[in-house]
N, C-alpha and C positions, 0 to 999 in steps of 0.2 A: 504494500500500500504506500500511495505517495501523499503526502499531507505536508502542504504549504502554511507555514505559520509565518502572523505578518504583525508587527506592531511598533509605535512611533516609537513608545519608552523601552522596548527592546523585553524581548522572549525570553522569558526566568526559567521556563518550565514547561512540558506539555505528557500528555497521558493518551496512550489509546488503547481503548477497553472494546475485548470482542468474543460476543455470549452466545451461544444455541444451544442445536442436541442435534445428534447424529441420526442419518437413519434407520437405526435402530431402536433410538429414544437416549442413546448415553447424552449426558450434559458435557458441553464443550464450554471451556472458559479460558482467555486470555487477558494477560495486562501486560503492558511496556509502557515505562516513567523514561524520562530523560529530563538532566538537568542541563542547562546550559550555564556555560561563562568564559567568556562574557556574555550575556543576552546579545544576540543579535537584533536588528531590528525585522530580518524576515530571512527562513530558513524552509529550505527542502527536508523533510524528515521521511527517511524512508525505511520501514516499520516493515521486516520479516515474520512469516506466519508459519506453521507447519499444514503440510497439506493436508487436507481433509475430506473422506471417501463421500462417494457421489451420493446423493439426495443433502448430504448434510446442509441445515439453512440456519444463516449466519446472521448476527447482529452487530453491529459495529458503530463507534462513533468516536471521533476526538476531543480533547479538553486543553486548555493551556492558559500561563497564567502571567502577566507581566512585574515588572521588576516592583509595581505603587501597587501589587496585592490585588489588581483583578484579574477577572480570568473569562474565557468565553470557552462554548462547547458546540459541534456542529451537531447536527439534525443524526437522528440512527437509522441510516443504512441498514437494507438486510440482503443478502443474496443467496442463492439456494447451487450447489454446485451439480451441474449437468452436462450430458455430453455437447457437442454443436446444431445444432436444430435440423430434425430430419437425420441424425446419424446414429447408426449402430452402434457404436465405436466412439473410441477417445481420440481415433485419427484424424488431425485437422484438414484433412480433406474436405471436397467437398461431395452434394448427396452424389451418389454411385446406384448402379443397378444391385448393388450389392444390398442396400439400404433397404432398397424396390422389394428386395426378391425376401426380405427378413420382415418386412411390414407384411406381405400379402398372407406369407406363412400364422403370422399371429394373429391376422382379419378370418382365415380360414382355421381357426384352431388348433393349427396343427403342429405350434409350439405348448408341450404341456406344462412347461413352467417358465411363464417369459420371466426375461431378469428384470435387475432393478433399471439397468440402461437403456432394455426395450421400453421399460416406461417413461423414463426421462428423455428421450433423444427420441421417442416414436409414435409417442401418446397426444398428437400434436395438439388437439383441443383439452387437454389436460380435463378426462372427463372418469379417467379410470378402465376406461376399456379398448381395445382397437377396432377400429369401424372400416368402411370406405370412407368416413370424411378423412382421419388422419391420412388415407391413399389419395384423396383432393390433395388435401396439405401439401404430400410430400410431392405430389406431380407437379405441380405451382410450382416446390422450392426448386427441382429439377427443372423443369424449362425455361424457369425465369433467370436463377442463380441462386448463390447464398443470401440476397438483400432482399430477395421475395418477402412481402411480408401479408400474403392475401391466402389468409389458412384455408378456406372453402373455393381455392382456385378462382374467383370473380375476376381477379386482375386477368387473368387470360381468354376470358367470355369471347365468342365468336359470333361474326353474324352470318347472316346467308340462310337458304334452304336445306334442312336437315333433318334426316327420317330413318329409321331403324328398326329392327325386330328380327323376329326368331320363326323363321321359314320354311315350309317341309323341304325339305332335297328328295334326293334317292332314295330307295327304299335301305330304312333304317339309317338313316341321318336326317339330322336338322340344322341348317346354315343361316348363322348370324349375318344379319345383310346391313350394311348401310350407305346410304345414298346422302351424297356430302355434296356442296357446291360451293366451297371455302374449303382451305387446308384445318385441320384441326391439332391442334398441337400435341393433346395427349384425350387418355377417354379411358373411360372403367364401365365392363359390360358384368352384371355381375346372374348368374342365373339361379336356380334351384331345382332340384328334384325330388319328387315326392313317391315312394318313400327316401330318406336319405339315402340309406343304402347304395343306391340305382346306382352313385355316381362311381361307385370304384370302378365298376364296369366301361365306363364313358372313355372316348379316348376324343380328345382338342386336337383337330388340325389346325395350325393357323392358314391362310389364305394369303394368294400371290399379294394382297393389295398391305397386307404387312412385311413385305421382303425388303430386306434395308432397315428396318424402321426397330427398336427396340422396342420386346412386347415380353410379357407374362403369362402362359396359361399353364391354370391348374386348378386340380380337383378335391372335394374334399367330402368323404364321405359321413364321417362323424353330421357335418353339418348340411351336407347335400348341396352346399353352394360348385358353381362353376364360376371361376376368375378369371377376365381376362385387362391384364391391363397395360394399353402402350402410350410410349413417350416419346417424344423428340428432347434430348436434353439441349441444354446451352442455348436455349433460344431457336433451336431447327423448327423448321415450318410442319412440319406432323405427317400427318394423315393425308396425300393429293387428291385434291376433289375427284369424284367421280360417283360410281355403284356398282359395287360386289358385295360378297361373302368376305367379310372379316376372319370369320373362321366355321369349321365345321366340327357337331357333335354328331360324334360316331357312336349308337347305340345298338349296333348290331347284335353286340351281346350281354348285354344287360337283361336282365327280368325286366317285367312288367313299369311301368313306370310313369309319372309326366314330369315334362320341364316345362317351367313356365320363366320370366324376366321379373327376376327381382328389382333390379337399378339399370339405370343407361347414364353415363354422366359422361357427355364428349363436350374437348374444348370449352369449360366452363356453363355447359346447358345440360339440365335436365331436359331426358327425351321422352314422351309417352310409348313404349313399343306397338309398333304397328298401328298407329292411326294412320299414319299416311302410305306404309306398305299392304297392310292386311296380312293377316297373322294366317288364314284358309290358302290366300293362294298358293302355288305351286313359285319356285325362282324360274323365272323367266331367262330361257336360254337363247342365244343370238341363230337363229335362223340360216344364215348365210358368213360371207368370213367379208370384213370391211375394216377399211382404213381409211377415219376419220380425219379431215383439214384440223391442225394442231392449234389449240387455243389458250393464250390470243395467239394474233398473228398478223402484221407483226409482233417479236415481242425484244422485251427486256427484263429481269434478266433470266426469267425462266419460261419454261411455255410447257403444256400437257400434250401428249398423243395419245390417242385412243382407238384401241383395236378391239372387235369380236371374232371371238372364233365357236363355231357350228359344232354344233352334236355330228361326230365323223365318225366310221369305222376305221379307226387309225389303232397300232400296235398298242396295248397298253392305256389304252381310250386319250390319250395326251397327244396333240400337235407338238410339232417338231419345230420350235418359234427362234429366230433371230430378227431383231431389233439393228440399224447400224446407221451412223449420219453419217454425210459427207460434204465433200465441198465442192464447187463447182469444177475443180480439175478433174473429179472420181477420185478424190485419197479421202480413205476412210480418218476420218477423225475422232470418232468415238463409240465405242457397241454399248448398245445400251440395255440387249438384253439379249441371251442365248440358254437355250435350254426346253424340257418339255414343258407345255401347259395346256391344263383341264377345259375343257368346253366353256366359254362364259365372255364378260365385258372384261376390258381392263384398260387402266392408266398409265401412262411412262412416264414420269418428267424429267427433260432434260435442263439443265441448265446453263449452256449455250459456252461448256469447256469441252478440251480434247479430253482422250482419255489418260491424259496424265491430270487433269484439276486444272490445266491453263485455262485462261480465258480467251476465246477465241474474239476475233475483228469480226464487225458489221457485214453482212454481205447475205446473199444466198444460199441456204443449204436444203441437202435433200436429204429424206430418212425413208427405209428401205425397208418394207415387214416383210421375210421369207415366211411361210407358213408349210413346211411340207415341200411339193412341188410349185406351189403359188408364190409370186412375188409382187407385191403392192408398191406405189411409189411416190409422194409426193413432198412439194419444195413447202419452205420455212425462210423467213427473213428475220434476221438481228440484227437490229436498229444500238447504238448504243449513242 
């Protein structure tokens, strides 16, 4: 502690007294006196403490007294000793997926004896329990930084058109859909099964439109909840607009069961499930294979592409998909997407570098969907 004592007739004397209890309940008590002399007229005192284990909450204040016999005393300070907000750990780091991944576990029970730092460092509404708000909290502190200070995520509230719910798929699956017209930064889908039990049998795909994107899914049978929860840290733009399958629950082999949506909480909004998708119908699958003009366009600094691809009789039911820009010479300058994928819509966004992270110059370029034996092709402008 640093404690500035200041006085015309010069500092005789000063005291600092500092009282609690541990959390355990021991009583903690200290004092340090110092005399001075000469009395100065204003002096840096700086007052060593021994360290004291986490919950302990502390009281403290100064006193000092001049050379003509008066004295004054500062207000009592109290502070409670904790980890760094949103942290598991005494690591001054900042929040981590690590954090992510220790909150979701204790929202689903599935720590049966959280410690005293899961309480201090993760209980972020200091309410006693772990909920999805503290997973609010912690997705705030994660996309904004450490100086977040908007516990139920409202500072990163999004606007735009925004719709979501829980969809038959194929036989014996149900796919999480949501249809976004704004990037969303982060989101917690949270579901349930009745009886609990159901869920050990459950198995979480996550879905192309979270590739890239840091996400959480996990089950938990004790309490029949289903998690999913993804973030863009550091301020990254999230979730690219569009409509797909978030993810898909596999119940093939589970017993008997229903799921229903407990929470929807994307980008700062509560979502109703299925009022604007409808909970009865079927996911709507792309008819033909199409390659959508990129929007915007022109753009800066990033721009969307959007492709469907058809219910096909293809190897392994998955198209055979590469993605790839160019420049006006034909030199490829960046792939932006190579590998199999499943019948449906989908989004790409480039962000108008090579594929080393450069930034590329203003001009014309072309982006090239292979699908199998098909190839689709059209131009894009970077304006900068």
């Amino acid at each position: 502690f640093r404690i500035r004592l200041t006085d015309n007739t010069g500092v005789a004397g000063a005291s600092f007294v500092l009282s609690g209890r541990s959390y355990r309940g021991d009583s903690i008590g200290l004092r340090r006196d110092t005399v001075l002399s000469p009395p100065p007229d204003s002096l840096d005192w700086l007052v060593s403490v021994p360290g004291y284990g986490l919950g302990s909450r502390l009281g403290y204040y100064a006193l000092a007294g001049d050379i003509l016999g008066s004295s004054d005393s500062t207000a009592v300070d109290s502070i409670i000793i904790v980890p760094r907000k949103g942290k598991a750990g005494l690591g001054d780091g900042t929040t981590d997926v690590g954090d992510l991944l220790r909150l979701v576990y204790l929202v689903l029970g599935l720590v049966e004896q959280p410690g005293l730092i899961d309480t201090l460092g993760l209980d972020l509404d200091r309410n006693g329990y772990f909920s999805t708000v503290d997973l609010l909290g912690l997705l705030d502190i994660w996309h904004q930084g450490e100086h977040s200070s908007a516990m139920l995520a409202s500072a990163g509230r999004v606007d735009g058109s925004l719709a979501a719910g829980l969809l038959e798929g194929k036989e014996g699956e149900r796919v999480f859909q949501v249809e976004n017209s704004v990037f969303l930064p982060y989101g917690i889908v949270e579901l349930e099964t009745d009886p609990p039990a159901a869920a050990a049998a459950l198995r979480l795909v996550p879905g192309n439109r979270l590739a890239g994107l840091p996400h959480l899914c996990q089950t938990s049978a004790e309490s029949g909840s289903i998690l999913l929860v993804f973030a863009s840290p550091g301020g990254g733009k999230g979730l690219s607009p569009g409509s797909g399958g978030l993810f898909t629950v596999d119940n093939s082999e589970a017993s008997p069961h229903r799921i229903s949506v407990k929470r929807i909480h994307l980008g700062g909004r509560e979502v109703t499930a299925g009022r604007d998708l409808g909970l009865a119908r079927k996911v709507e699958l792309p008819k033909s294979f199409s390659l959508d003009q990129n929007v915007p366009n022109p753009f800066n600094p990033s721009t969307t592409i959007r492709f469907a691809l058809p219910v096909a009789q293809v190897p392994g039911g998955a198209h055979q998909v590469r993605l790839t820009v160019y420049n006006l010479r034909g030199q490829t300058v960046d792939n932006l997407l190579e590998g199999g994928l499943e019948p449906g819509y989908y989004n790409v966004v480039w962000n108008g570098t090579d594929r080393h992270g450069k930034p590329l110059p203003s001009g014309i370029y072309f982006y090239r969907l292979q699908v199998n034996e098909r190839v689709f092709t059209r131009k894009m402008v970077l304006i900068k």
